[in-house]
N, C-alpha and C positions, 0 to 999 in steps of 0.2 A: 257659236251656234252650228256653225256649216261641221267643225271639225266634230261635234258630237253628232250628226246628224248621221256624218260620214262612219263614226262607230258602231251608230247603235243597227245601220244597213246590215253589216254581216253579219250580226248575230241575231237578226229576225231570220235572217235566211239559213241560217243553221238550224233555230228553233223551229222550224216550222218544215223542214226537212221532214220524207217519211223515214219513219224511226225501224233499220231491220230488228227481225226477228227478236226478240229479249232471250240472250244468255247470261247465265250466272258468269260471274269471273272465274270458277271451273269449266267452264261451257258444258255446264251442263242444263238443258232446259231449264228456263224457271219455274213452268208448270210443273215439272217432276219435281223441283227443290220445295214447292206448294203444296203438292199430294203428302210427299216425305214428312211435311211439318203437318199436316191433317191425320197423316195416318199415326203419327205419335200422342197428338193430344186426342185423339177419337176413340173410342172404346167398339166394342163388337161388332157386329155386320161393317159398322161405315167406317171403323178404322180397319177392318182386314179389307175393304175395299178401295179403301184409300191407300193401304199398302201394295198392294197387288197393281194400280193402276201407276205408282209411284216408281214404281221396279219395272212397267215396260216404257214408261217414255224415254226411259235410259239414265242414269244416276251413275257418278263418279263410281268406281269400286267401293272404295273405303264406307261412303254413303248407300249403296246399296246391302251390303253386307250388316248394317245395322238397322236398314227396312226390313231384309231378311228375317234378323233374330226376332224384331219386336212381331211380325207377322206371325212366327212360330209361337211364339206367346200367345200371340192373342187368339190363334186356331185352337190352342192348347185347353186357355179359356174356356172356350165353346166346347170344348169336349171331342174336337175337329180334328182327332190323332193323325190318322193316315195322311190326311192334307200338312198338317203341324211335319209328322215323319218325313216326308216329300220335301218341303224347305229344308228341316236341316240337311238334304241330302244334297239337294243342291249345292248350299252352303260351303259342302266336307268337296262337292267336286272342283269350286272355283276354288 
């Protein structure tokens, strides 16, 4: 009894620790890897605004770069050239 007692103390005190900030295992914010996966499955205003909010929390390259394109899509969509134009320009400069 005493020797489970003695187990189950550190790991209340680990569980109950304040837990820092939540990074993905890229460290990259998890709110931006959130927006990232909102702005894919979201269609017009709320997915160009979930893409656009997703690309300033800061997003891995590789991951941003494919915010990027769907964003230009989805400006495209709308009929939203000059903004749509602007992303890929971005895109050609990273």
């Amino acid at each position: 009894m005493l020797a489970a007692l003695l187990f189950a103390v550190p790991l209340l005190a680990v569980s109950t620790a304040p837990a820092p900030a939540r990074m993905a295992r890229s460290r990259e914010p998890v709110a931006a890897i959130d927006e990232s996966y909102r702005c894919l499955a979201k269609a017009k205003e709320e997915g160009i605004v979930a893409c656009q909010k997703a690309l300033t929390l800061g997003l891995a390259p590789w991951r941003a770069e494919v915010i990027r394109q769907a964003l230009a899509v989805k400006l495209t969509n709308l009929v939203r050239l000059e903004e749509a134009v602007e992303v890929y320009r971005e895109s050609a400069r990273l």
